[in-house]
Residue frames as a rotation matrix with the C-alpha (Angstrom) as fourth column:
UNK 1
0.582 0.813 0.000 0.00
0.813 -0.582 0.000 0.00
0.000 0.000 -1.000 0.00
UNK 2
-0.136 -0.643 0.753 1.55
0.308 -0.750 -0.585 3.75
0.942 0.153 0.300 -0.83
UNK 3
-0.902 -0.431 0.037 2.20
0.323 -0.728 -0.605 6.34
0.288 -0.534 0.795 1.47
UNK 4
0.384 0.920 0.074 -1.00
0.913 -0.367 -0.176 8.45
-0.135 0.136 -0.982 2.46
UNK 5
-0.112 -0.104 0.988 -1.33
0.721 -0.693 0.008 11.43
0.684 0.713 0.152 0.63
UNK 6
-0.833 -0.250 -0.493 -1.03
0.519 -0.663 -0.540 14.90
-0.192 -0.705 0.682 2.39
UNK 7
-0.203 0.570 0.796 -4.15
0.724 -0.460 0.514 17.26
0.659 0.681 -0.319 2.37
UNK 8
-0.920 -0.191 -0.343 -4.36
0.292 -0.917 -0.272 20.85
-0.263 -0.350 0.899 2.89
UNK 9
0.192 0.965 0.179 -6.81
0.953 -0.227 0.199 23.28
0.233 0.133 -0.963 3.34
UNK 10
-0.166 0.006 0.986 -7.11
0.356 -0.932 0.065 27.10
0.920 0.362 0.153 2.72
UNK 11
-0.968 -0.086 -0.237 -7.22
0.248 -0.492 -0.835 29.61
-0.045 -0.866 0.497 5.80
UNK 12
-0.534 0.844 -0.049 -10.67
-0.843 -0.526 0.118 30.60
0.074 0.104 0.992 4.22
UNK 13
0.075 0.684 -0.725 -12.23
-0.225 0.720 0.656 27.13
0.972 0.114 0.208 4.34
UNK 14
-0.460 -0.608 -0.647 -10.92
0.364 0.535 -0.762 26.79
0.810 -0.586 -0.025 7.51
UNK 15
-0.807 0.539 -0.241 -13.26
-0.267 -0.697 -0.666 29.71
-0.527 -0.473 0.706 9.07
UNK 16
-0.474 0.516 -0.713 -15.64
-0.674 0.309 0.671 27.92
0.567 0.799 0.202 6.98
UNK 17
-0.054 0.417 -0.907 -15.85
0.106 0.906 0.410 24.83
0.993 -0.074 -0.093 8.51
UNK 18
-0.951 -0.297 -0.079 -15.37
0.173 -0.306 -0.936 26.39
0.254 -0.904 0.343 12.06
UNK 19
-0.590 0.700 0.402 -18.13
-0.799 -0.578 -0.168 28.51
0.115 -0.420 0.900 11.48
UNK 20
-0.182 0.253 -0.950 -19.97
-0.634 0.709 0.310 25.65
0.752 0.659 0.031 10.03
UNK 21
-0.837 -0.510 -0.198 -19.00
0.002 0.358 -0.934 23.60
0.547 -0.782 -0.299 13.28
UNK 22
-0.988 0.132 -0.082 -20.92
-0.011 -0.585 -0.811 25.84
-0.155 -0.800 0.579 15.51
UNK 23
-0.158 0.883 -0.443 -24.26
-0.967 -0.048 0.250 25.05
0.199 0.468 0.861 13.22
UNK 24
0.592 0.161 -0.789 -23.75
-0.366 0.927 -0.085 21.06
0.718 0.340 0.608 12.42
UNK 25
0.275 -0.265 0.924 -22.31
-0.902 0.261 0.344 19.10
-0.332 -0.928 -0.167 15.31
UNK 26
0.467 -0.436 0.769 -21.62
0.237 0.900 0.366 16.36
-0.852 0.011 0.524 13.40
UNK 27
0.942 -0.221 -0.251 -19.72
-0.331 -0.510 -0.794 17.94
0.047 0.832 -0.553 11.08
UNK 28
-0.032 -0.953 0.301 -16.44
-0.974 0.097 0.202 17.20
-0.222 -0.287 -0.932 12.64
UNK 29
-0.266 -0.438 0.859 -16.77
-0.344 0.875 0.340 13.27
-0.901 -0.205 -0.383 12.51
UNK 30
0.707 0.594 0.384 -18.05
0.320 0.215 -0.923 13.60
-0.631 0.775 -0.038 8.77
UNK 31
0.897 -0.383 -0.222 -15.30
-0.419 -0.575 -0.703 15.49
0.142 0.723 -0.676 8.03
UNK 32
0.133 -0.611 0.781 -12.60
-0.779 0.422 0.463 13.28
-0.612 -0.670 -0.420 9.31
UNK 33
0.130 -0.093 0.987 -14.04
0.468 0.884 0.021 10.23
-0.874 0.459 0.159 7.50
UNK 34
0.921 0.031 0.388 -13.79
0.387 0.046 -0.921 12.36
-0.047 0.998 0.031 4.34
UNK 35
0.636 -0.772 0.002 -10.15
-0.767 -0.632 0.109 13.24
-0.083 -0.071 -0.994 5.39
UNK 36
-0.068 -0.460 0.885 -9.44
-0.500 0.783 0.369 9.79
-0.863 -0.418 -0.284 6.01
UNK 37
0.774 0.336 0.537 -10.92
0.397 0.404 -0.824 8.83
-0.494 0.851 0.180 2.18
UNK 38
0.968 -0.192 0.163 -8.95
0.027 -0.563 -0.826 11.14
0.250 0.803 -0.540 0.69
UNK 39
0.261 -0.808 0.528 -5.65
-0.801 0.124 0.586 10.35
-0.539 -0.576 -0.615 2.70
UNK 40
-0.018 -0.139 0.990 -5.79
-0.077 0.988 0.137 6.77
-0.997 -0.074 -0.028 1.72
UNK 41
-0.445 -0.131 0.886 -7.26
0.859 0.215 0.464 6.84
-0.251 0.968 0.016 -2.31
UNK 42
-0.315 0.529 -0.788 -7.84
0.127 -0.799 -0.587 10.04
-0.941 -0.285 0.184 -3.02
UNK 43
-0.722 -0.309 -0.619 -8.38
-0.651 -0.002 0.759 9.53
-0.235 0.951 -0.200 -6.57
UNK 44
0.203 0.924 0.324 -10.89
-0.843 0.333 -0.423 6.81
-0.499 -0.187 0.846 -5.89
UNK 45
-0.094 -0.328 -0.940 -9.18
-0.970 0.243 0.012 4.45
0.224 0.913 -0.342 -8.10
UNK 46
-0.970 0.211 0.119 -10.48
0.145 0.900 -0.412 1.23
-0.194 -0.382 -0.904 -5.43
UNK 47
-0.504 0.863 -0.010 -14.04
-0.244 -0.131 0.961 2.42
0.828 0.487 0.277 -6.07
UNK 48
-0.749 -0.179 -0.638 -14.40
0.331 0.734 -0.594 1.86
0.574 -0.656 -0.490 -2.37
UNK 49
-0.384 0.382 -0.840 -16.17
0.664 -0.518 -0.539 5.11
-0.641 -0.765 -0.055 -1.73
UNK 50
0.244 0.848 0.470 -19.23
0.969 -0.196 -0.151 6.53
-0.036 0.492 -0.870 -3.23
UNK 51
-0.368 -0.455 -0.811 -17.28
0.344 -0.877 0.336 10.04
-0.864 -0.155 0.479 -4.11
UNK 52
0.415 0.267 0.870 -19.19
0.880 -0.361 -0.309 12.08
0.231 0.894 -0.384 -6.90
UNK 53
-0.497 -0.782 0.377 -17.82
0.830 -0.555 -0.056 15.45
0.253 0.285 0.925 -8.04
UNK 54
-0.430 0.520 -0.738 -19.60
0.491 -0.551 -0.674 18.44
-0.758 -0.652 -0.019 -6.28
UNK 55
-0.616 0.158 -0.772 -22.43
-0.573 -0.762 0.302 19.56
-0.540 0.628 0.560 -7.98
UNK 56
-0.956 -0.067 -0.287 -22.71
-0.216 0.822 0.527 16.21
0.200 0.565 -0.800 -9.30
UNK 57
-0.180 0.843 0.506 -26.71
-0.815 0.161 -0.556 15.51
-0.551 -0.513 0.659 -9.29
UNK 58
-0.760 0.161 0.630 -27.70
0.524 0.725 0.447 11.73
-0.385 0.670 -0.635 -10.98
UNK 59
-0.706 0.292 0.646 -29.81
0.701 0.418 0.578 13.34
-0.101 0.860 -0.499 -14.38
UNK 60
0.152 0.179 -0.972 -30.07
0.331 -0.936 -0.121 16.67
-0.931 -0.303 -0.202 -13.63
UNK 61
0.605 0.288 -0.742 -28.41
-0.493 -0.596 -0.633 17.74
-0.626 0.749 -0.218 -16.50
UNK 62
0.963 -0.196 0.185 -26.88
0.269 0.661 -0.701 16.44
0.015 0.725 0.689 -20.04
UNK 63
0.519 -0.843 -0.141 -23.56
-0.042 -0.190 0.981 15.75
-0.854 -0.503 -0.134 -20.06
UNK 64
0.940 -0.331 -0.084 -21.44
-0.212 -0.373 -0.903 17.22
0.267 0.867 -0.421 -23.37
């Protein structure tokens, strides 16, 4: 198995998800597991983890 990948986050998302916090109590242990996904395959290339691209709605709109 590789290394785990490094991931960073912006000073502005960071006051983001703070604020965020302070709304959604489980926010913190939701965000973790999606730190931990993205540590391990962040690419998705095991297909282990239902990751769709933000935005991403199933047949919302046509795709060109």
């Amino acid at each position: 198995m590789s290394a785990p990948f490094s991931v960073r986050s912006t000073p502005r998302f960071d006051r983001l998800l703070k604020k965020l916090a302070r709304q959604h109590p489980d926010l913190a242990e939701h965000f973790a597991t999606a730190l931990d996904v993205l540590r391990t395959d962040p690419y998705n290339h095991s297909r282990h983890h239902p990751i769709r691209k933000p935005g991403d709605k199933a047949g919302a709109f046509s795709y060109r």
